[in-house]
C-alpha positions as CSV (number, residue, x, y, z in Angstrom):
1,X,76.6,58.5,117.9
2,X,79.6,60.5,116.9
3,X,80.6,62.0,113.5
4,X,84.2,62.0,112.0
5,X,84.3,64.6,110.1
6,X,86.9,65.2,107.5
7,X,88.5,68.7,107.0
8,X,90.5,68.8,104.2
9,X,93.3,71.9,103.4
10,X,91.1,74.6,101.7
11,X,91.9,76.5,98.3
12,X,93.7,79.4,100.7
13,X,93.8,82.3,97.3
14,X,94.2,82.5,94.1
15,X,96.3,79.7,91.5
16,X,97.5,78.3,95.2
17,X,97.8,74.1,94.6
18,X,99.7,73.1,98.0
19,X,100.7,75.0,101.6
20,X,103.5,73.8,103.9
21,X,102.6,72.8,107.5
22,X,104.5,75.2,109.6
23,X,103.2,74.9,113.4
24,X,100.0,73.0,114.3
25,X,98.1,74.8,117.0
26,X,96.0,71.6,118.2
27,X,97.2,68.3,119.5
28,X,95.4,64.8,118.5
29,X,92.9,64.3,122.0
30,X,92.4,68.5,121.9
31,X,88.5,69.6,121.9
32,X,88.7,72.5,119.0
33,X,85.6,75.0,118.9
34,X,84.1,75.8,114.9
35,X,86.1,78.0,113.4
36,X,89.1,77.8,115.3
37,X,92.3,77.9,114.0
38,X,94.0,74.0,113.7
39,X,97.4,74.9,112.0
40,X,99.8,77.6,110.5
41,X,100.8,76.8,106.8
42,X,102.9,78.8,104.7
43,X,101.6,79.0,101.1
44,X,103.7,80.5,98.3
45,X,101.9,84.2,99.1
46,X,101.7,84.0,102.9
47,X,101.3,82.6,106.0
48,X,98.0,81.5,106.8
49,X,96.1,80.5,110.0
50,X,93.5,77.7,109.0
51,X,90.2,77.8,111.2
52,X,87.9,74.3,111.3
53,X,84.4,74.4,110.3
54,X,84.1,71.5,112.5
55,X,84.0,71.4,116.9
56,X,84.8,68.2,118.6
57,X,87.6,66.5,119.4
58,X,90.5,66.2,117.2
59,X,91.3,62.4,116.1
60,X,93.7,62.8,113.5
61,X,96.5,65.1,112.4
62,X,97.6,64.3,108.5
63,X,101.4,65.2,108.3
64,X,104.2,66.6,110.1
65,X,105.3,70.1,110.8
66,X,107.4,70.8,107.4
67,X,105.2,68.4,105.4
68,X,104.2,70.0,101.8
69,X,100.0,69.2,101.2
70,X,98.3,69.4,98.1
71,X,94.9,71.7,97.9
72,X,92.1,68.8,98.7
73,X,94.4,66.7,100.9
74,X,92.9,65.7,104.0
75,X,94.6,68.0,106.6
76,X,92.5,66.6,110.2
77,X,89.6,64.7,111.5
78,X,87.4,65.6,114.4
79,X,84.4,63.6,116.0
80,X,81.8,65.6,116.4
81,X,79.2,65.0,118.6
82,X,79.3,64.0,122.9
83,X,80.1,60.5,121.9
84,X,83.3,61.6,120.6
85,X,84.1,62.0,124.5
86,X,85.8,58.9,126.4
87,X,83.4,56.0,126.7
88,X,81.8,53.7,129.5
89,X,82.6,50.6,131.1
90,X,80.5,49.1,128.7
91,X,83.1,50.7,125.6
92,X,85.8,49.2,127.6
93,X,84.5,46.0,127.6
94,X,83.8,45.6,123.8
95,X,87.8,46.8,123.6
96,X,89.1,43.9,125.6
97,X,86.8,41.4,124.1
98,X,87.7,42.0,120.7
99,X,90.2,40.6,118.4
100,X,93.6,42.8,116.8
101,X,92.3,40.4,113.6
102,X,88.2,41.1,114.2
103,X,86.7,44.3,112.6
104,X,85.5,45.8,115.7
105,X,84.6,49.4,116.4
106,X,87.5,51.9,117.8
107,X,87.1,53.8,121.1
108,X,85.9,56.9,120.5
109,X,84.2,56.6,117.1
110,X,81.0,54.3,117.0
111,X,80.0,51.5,115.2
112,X,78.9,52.8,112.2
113,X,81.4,55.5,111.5
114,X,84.9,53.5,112.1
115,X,85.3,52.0,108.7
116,X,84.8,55.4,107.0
117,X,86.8,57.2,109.6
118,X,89.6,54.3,109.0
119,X,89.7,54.6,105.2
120,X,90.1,58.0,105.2
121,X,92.7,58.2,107.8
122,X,94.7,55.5,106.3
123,X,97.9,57.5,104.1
124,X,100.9,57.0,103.0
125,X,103.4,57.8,106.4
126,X,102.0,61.3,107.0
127,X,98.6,60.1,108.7
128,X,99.0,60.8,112.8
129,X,97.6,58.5,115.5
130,X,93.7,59.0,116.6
131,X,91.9,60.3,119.2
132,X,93.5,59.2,122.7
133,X,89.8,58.9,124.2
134,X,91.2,55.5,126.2
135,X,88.3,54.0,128.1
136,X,90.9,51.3,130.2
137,X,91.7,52.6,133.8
138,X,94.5,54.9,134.8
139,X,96.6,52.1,136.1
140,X,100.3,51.6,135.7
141,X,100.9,50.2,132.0
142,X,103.4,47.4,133.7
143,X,99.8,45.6,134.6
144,X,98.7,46.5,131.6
145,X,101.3,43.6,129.7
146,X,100.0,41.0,132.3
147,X,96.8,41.4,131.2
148,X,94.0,43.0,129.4
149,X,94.3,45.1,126.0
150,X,97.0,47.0,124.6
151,X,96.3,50.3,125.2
152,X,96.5,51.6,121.2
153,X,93.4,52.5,119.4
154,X,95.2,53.3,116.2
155,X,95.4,50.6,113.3
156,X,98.0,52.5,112.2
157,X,99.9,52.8,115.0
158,X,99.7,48.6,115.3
159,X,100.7,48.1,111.8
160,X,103.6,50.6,112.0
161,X,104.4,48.5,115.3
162,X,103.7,45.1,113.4
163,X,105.6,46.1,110.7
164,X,109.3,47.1,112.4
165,X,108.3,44.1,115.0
166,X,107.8,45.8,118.2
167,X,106.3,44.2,121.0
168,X,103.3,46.8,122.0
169,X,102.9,44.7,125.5
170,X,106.4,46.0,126.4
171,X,106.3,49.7,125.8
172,X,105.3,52.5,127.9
173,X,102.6,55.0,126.4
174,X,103.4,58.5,126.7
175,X,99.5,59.3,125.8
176,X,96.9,59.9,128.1
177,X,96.1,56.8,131.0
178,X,99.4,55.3,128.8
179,X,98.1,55.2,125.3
180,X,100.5,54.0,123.2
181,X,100.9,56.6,120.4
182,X,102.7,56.9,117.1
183,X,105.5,58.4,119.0
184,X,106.2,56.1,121.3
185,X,106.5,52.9,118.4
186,X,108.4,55.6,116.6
187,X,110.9,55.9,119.1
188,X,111.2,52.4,119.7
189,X,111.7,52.1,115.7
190,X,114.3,54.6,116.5
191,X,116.2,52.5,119.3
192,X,116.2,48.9,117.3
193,X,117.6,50.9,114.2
194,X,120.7,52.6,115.9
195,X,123.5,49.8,115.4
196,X,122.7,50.8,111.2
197,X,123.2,54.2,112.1
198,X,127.0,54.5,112.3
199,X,127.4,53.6,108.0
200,X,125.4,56.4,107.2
201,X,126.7,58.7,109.3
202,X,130.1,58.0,107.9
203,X,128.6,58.3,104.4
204,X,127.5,62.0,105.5
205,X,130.6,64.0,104.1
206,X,130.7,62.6,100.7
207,X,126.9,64.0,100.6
208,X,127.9,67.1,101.7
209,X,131.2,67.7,99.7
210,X,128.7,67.5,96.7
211,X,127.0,70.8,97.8
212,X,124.0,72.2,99.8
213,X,120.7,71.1,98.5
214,X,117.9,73.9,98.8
215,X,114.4,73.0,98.7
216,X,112.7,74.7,96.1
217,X,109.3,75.5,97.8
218,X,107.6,78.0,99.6
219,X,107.8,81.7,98.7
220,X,111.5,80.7,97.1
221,X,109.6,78.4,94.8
222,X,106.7,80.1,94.0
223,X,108.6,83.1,92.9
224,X,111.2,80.3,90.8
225,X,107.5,79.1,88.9
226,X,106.3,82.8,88.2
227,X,109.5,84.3,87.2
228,X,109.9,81.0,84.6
229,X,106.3,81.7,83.6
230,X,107.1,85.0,82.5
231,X,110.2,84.1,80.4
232,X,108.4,81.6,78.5
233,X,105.1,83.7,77.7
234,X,106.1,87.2,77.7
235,X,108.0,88.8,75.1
236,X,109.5,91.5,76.9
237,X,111.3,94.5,76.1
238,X,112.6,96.7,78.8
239,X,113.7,100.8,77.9
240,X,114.7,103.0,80.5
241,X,115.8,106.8,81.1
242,X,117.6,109.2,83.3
243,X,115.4,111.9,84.8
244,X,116.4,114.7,86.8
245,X,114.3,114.2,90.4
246,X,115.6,116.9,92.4
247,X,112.1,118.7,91.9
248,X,109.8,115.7,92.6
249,X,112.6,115.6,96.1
250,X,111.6,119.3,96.8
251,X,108.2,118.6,96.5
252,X,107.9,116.1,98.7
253,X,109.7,118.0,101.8
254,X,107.2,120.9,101.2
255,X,104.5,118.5,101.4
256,X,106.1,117.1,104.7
257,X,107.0,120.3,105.8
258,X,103.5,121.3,106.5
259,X,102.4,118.4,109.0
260,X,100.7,115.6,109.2
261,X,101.0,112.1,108.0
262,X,104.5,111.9,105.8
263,X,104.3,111.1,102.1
264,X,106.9,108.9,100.8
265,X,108.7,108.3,97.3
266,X,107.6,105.3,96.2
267,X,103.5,107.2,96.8
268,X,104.4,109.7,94.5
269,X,105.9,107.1,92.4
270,X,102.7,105.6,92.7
271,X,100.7,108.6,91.9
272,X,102.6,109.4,88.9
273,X,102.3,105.5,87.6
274,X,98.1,105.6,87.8
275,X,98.4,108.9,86.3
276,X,100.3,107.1,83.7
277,X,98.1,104.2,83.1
278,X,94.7,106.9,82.5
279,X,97.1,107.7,79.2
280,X,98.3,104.4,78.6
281,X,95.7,102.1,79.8
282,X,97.5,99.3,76.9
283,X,100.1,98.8,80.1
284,X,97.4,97.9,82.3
285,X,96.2,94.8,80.7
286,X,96.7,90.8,80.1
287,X,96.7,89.0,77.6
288,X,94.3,85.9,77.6
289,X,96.0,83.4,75.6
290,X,93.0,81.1,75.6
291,X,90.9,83.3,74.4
292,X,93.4,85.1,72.1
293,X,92.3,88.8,73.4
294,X,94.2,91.4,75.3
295,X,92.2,92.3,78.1
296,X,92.3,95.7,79.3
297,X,91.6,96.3,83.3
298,X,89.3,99.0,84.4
299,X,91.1,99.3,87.3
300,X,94.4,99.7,88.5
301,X,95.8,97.5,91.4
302,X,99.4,98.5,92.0
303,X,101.6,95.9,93.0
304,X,104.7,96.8,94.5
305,X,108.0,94.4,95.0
306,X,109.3,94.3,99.5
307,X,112.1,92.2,100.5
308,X,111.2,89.8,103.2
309,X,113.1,87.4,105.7
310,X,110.7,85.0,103.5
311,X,112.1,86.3,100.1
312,X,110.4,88.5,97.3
313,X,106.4,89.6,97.8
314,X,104.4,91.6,95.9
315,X,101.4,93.2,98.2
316,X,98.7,94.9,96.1
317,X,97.3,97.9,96.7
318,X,94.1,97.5,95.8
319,X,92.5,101.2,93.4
320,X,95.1,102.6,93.4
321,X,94.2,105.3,90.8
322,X,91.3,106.3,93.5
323,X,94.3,107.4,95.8
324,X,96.0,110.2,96.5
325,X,99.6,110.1,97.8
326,X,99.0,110.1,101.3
327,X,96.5,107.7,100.9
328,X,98.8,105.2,99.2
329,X,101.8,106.2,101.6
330,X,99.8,104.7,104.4
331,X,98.4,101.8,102.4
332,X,102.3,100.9,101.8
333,X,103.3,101.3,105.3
334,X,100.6,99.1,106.2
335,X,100.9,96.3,103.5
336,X,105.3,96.9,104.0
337,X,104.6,95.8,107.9
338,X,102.1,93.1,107.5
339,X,104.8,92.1,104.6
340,X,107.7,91.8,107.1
341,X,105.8,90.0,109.7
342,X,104.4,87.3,107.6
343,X,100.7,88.2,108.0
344,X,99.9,89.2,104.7
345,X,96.6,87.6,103.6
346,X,96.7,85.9,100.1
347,X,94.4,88.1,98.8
348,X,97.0,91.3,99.7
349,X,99.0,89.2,97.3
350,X,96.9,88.7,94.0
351,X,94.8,90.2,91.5
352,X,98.0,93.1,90.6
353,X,97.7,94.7,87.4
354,X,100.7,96.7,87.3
355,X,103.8,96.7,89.7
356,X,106.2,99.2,90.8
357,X,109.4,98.0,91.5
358,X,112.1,100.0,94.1
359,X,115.0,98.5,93.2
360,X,117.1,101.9,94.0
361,X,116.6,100.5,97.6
362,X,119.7,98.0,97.2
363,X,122.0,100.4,96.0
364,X,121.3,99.9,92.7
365,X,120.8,102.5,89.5
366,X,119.2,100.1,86.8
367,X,117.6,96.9,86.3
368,X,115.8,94.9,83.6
369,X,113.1,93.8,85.9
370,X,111.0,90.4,84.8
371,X,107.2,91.2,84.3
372,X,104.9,89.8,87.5
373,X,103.0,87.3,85.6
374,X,100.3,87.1,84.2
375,X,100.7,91.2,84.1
376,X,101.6,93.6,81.3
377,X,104.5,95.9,82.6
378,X,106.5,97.3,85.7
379,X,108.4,100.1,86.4
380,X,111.4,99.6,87.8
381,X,113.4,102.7,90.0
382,X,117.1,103.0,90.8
383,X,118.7,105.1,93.8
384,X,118.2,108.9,93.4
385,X,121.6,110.0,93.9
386,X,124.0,113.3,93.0
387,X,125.0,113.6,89.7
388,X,126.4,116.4,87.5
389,X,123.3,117.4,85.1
390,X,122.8,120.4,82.4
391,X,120.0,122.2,84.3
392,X,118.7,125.2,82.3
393,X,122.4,125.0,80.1
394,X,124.6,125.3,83.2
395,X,126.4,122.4,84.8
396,X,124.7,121.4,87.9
397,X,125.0,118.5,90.9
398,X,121.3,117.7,90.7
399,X,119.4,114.3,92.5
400,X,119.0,111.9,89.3
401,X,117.1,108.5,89.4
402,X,117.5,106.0,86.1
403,X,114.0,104.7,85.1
404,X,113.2,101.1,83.1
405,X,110.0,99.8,81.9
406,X,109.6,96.1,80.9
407,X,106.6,95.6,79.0
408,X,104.7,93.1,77.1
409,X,105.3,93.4,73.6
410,X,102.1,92.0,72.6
411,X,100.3,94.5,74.6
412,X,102.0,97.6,72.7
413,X,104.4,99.0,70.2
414,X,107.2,100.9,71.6
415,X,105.6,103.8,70.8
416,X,103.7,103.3,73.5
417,X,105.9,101.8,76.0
418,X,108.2,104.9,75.6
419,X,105.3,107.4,75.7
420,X,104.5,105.8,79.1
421,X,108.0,106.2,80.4
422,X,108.7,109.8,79.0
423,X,105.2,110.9,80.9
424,X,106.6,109.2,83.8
425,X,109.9,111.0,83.3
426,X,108.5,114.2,83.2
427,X,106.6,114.2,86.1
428,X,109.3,113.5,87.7
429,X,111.7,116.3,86.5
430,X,108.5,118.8,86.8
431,X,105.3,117.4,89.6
432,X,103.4,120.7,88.0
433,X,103.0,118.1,84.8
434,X,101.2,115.9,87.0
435,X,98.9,118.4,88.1
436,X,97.0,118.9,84.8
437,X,95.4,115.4,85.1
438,X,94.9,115.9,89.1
């Protein structure tokens, strides 16, 4: 006997509730081996591939490509087991002896299991047709509305056709051996309801004169909730500084200049921030409002913000203050591609305890940046560009960058917050201060 089995959408990472159906990679009818991937969803961190714990043959697919699903929401059903398969003669004859108004067992799922199966399948417009294992022979459907069953095996698909009245006996299935699928009644649906359509087209530009209407979901609304988050919670303060970088510049072309792998700005950036923390470790914490304690993290997992065709991420690079600059240049290039391509897992996307931020990329000099939530600070970075600077009392054209820090004011005084920033500041202006706690 064969087993429907239910996978619902899994908890994909951390504080995710729902994922958006992007591109299913099985059909309904497909055979699907355990642990293969079923569907591309895009979650408010990434976009995920979701593998099956289940092989058999796929019976069900619950909602349309675009179609938001909560965490828990069924996403497929597959009948596992050889009975799953199309079935004998003697299956074909229980088909065309039964009633549409008899509880009788579908082709393809058993006697025992095709209530379950039914009652889980049965939801609100998203629910797809089952299984197309049709057991009547591969003859022209025309005979078919002389005689013998419909070819459907959905209750759905009959009540959607019952519903908009449309006579099953005179369409032509598009499925396998002319199953009549979901489609097909759709389409039908589609072709009774075109006389109405003419109103609402005329209707259209009075909708539209009113202005384009953006979802809010996805990556777009993720970042919307977190960024709101932050402003209600966190009592931020933001300082910043200008710092003369022209030395931290000539330090990194003699550490390029001898070969190997290159070491960018935002690693020494990096380097300097971890060094940071190790003096300031009040900055790499959260505050735990249940529990009404600041907690202060061992370690330091350096998010760091990268523009995307998707909108804003935040990868983590995970100990960072175990890393030296060329290790964190190549953990950014990494993260920075899988970033740009959509691949990041969720958990390159969680668990961040401090972020940088490289706004200086845009053009920009300064920002107040908004704290990544549920975290205690970020740096943010302007453009290093030529300005005229008093270097050693003589006016100079030097390379100058304009620092901010937004902290957490629960977290620390400003004491603190500025100490941070002035170390950061003058490791900048002079790397030889960073040395000391190499």
């Amino acid at each position: 006997m064969p087993q429907v089995m239910e996978f619902k959408l899994p908890d994909l990472g951390e504080g995710l509730t729902e994922a958006e159906i992007v591109r299913w990679l099985v059909a309904v009818g497909d055979v699907v081996a355990i642990d293969q991937p079923v569907v591309e969803v895009e979650t408010a961190k990434a976009m995920v591939e979701v593998p099956c714990p289940y092989g058999g043959v796929v019976t069900a697919r619950f909602g349309e490509e675009g179609t938001e699903l909560p965490v828990g929401a069924p996403l497929i059903t597959v009948a596992v087991g050889a009975a799953s398969l199309p079935q004998a003669p003697a299956a074909q004859a229980a088909e065309a002896e039964g009633s549409g108004n008899v509880p009788r067992p579908l082709i393809g799922y058993g006697e025992d299991h095709s209530r379950p199966a039914r009652r889980r399948r049965v939801r609100p417009v998203t629910a797809a047709v089952s299984a197309p294992a049709v057991a009547a022979p591969a003859a022209p459907v025309a005979s078919a509305a002389v005689a013998g069953p419909v070819p459907v095996i959905s209750p759905l698909v009959r009540k959607l056709a019952k519903d908009g009245g449309v006579d099953l006996r005179a369409l032509t299935g598009s499925g396998p051996e002319g199953l009549i699928l979901r489609a097909d009644v759709e389409a039908a649906l589609a072709a009774l309801r075109a006389p109405e359509a003419a109103p609402v087209a005329a209707a259209a530009p009075a909708v539209a004169a009113q202005g384009e209407r953006i979802p809010l979901k996805g990556v777009r609304g993720a970042v919307a909730e977190k960024l709101s988050r932050s402003r209600r919670e966190i009592p931020d303060a933001t300082c910043w500084v200008d710092a003369d970088a022209t030395e931290l510049m000539a330090a990194r072309a003699a550490m390029n200049a001898v070969g190997g792998p290159k070491i960018s700005v935002l690693a020494l950036l990096a380097r300097i921030c971890t060094a940071a923390l190790a003096r300031y470790p009040e900055l790499n914490s959260t505050v735990d409002l249940a529990a009404k304690e600041i907690v202060r993290l061992p370690s330091v997992h350096l998010g760091f913000a990268a523009q995307t065709e998707r909108g804003l991420v935040v990868p983590v690079v995970r100990d960072a203050q175990h890393r030296n600059p060329e290790s964190l240049s190549a953990e950014f290039a990494r993260l920075t591609e899988l970033a740009r391509s959509g691949k990041l897992a969720p958990a390159d996307l969680t668990g961040g305890t401090f972020t940088l931020n490289n706004y200086g990329v845009f053009g920009v000099d300064g920002s107040t940046p908004i704290i990544n939530h549920p975290e205690a600070a970020m740096l943010g970075v302007g453009r290093i560009i030529d300005k005229p600077w008093v270097h050693e009392g003589q006016l100079a054209v030097r390379k100058v960058v304009q620092l901010s820090l937004t902290f957490d004011h629960r977290v620390c005084d400003g004491g603190t917050a500025g100490g941070f920033l002035r170390y950061v500041a003058d490791c900048v202006e002079s790397p030889a201060v960073l040395l000391r706690s190499l």
